[in-house]
C-alpha positions as CSV (number, residue, x, y, z in Angstrom):
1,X,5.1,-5.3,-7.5
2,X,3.4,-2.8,-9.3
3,X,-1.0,-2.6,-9.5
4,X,-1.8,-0.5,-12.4
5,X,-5.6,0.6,-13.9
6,X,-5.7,2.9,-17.2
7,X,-1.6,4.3,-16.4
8,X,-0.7,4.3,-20.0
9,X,0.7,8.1,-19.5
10,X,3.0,7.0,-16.4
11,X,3.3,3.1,-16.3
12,X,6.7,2.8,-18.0
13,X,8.7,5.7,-16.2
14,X,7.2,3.6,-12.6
15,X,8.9,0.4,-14.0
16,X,11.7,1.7,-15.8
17,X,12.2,3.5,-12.2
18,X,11.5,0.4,-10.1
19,X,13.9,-2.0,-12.2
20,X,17.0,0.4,-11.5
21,X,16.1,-0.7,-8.1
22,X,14.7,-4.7,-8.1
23,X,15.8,-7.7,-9.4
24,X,12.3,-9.0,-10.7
25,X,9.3,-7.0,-11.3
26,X,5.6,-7.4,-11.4
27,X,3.0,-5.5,-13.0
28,X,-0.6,-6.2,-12.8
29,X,-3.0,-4.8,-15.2
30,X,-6.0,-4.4,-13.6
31,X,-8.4,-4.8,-17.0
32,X,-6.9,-1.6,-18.2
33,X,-9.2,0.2,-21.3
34,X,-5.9,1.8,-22.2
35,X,-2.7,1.2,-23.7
36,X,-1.0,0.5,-20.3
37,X,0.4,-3.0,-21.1
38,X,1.3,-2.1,-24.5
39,X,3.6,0.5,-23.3
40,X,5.8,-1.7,-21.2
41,X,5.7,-5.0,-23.4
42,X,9.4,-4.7,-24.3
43,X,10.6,-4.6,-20.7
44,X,11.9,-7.6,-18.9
45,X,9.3,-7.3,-16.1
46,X,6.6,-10.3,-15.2
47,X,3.3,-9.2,-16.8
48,X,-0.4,-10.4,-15.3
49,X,-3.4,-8.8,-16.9
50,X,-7.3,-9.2,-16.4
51,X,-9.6,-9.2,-18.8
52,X,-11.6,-6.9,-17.2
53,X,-10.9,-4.4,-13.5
54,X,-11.1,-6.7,-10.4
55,X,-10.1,-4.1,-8.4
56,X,-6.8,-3.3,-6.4
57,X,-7.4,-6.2,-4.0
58,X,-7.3,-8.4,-6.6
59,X,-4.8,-7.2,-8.4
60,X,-2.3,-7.1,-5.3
61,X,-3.3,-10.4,-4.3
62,X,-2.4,-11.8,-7.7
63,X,0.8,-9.9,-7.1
64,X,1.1,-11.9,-4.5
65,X,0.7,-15.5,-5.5
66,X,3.0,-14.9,-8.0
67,X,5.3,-13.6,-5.7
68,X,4.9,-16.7,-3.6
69,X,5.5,-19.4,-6.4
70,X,8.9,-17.0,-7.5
71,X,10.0,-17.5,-3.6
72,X,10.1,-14.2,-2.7
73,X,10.8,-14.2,1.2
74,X,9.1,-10.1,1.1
75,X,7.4,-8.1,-1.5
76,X,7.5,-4.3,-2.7
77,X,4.7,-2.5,-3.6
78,X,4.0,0.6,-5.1
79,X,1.6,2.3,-7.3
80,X,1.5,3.1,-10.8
81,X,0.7,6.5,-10.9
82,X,4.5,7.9,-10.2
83,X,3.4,9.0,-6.5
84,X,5.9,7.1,-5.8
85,X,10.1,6.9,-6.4
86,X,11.6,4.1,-6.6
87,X,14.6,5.2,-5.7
88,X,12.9,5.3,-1.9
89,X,12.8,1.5,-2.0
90,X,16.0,0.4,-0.7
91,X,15.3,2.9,1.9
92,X,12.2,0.7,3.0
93,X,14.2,-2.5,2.8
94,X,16.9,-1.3,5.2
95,X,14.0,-0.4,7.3
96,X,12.9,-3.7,7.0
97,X,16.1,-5.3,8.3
98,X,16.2,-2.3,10.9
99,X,12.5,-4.0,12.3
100,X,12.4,-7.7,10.7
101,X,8.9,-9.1,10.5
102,X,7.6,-5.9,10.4
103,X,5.3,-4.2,7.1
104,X,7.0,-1.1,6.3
105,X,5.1,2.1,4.8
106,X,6.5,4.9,2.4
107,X,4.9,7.4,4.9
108,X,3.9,10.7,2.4
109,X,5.2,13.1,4.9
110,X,7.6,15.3,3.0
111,X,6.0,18.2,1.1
112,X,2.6,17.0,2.3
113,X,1.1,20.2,0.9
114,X,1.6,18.9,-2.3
115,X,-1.6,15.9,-1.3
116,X,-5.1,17.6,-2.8
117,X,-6.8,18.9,0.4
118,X,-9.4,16.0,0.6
119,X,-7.0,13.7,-0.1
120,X,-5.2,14.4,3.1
121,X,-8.5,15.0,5.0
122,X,-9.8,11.4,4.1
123,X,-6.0,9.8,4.7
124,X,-6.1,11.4,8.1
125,X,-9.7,9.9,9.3
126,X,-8.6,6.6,7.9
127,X,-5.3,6.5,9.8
128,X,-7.4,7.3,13.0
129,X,-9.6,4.4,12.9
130,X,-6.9,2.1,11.7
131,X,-4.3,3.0,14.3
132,X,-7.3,2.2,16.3
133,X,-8.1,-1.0,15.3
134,X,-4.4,-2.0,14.9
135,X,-3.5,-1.1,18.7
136,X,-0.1,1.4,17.4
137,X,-0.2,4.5,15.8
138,X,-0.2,4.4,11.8
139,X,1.5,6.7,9.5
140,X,-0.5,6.9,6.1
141,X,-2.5,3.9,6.1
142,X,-3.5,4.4,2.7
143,X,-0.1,5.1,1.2
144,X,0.6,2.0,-1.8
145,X,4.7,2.4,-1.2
146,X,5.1,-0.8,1.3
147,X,7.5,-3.9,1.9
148,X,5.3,-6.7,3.5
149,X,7.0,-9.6,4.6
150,X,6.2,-12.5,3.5
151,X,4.2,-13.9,6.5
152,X,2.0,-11.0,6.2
153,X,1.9,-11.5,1.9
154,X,0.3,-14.8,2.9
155,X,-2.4,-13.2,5.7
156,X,-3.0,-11.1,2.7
157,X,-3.9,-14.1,0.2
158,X,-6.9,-15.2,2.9
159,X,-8.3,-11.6,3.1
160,X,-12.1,-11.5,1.9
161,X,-12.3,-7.5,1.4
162,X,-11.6,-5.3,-1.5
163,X,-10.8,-2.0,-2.5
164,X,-9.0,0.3,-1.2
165,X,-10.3,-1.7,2.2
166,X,-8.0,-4.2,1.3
167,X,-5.0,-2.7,2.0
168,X,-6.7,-1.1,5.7
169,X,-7.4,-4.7,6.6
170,X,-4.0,-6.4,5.9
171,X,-2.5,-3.4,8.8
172,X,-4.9,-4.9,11.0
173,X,-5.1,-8.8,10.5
174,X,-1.0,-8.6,10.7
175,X,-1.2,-6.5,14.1
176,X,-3.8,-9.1,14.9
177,X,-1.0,-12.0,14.5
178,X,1.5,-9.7,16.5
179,X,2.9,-7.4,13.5
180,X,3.7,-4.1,13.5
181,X,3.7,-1.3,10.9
182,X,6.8,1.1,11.0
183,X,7.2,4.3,8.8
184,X,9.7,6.0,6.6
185,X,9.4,9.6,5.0
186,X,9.2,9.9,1.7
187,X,7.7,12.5,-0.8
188,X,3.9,13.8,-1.8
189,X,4.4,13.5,-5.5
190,X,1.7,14.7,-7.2
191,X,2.2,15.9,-10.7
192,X,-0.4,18.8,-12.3
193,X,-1.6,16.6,-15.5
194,X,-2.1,13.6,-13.6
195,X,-5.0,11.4,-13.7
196,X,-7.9,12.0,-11.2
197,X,-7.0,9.1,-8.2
198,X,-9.0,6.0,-7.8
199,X,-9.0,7.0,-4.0
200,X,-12.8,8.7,-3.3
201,X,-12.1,10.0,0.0
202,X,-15.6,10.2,1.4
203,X,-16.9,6.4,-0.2
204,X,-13.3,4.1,0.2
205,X,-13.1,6.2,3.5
206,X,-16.9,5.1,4.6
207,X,-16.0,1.5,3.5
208,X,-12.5,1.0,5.9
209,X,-14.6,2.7,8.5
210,X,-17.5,0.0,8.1
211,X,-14.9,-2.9,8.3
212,X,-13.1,-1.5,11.3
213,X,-16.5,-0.7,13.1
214,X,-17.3,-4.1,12.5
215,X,-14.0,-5.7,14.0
216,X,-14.2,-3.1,16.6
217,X,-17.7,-4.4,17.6
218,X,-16.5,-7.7,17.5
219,X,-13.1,-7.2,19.8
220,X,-15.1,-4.9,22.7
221,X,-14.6,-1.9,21.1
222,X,-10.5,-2.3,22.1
223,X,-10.5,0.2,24.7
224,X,-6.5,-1.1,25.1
225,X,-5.7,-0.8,21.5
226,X,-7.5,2.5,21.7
227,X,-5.4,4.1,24.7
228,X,-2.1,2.7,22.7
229,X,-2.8,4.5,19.5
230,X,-3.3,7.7,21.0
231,X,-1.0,7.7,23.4
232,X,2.0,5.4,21.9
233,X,4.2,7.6,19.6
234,X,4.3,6.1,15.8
235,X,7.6,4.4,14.5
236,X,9.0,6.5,12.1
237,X,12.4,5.2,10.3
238,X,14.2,8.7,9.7
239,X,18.0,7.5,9.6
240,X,18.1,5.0,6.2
């Protein structure tokens, strides 16, 4: 499943990409003011579009549903920016069946020079209080390349927050409910004429740490999850 806002430059080499790799796509069109469903009209992928941007959260959660009513027992993700290869997919599915039940994260480790500086910086502070929050050590929290399973597609459908938060929170509600994250390498892909990111480091940073503060504040502060994420090495799926 694929979110897309204003990616008429890049949206059809990401699904052209992803459909060498999947079965059944879906694209969401987040209220895009370009051409980005246009450009992929003639492709045999499932198409939702809002009228106007709803934000990721929305967008992946329509993703979802859809998902659901198709029967989909897991579901890809990745963005539509062409961060991401497809061709790393199948390597997050066999780490899926490596750690069943588990969400999976394209962890942007390879050639992470390539990330712009404050990029990285605000990826490194998120993945601090998340791995808090979530009681394990997580690899790029904010990366888009994932397989969720489907238990964790449907914690996703209940989540109230949006945003980049969004994808934060799901981490934590699923290790909540006793589900892990795991993490494969893939590349920093990051092209010289691409668009500026909807990531703002210092504002979508500020809001996952307000939700995690909050949850922290709730749960006691976690001194147990705390001591795990710092001390607990991460799981990191080389070998697929």
């Amino acid at each position: 499943m694929i979110p897309a806002l204003d990616e008429e430059r890049a949206i059809r080499g990401v699904v052209e990409d992803a459909l060498r790799h999947c079965g059944r796509v879906i694209v969401v069109d987040d209220g895009s003011r370009d051409r980005t469903s246009a450009v992929i009209a003639d492709l045999p992928v499932e198409r939702i579009r809002h009228d106007s941007p709803l934000g990721k959260a929305k967008a992946l959660q329509d993703g979802f549903r859809r998902a659901v009513e198709l029967g989909a027992d897991g579901v890809l993700t990745m963005d539509g920016d062409g961060q991401h290869a497809a061709a790393d997919l199948p390597r997050l599915l066999a780490a899926a069946k490596q750690y069943p039940d588990s969400i999976v994260i394209g962890a942007r480790l390879r050639s992470k020079d390539a990330q712009p500086g404050k990029n990285r910086f605000g990826n490194q502070q998120a993945d601090f209080w998340v791995s808090w929050a979530c009681g394990q050590r997580v690899v790029d929290s904010q990366s888009g390349q994932r397989f969720y399973p489907r238990a964790v597609v449907e914690l996703a459908l209940a989540l109230p927050h949006g945003g980049f938060v969004f994808e934060s929170e799901i981490l934590i509600e699923a290790a909540r409910h006793g589900i892990r994250a795991v993490s494969v390498p893939i590349e920093s892909r990051y092209e010289e004429d691409r668009r500026a990111s909807h990531f703002r480091p210092l504002r979508d940073v500020s809001r996952i740490t307000r939700m995690i503060a909050w949850r922290l504040l709730c749960g006691g502060f976690m001194p147990r999850n705390y001591w795990r994420a710092r001390t607990v090495p991460p799981i990191i799926v080389e070998s697929v």
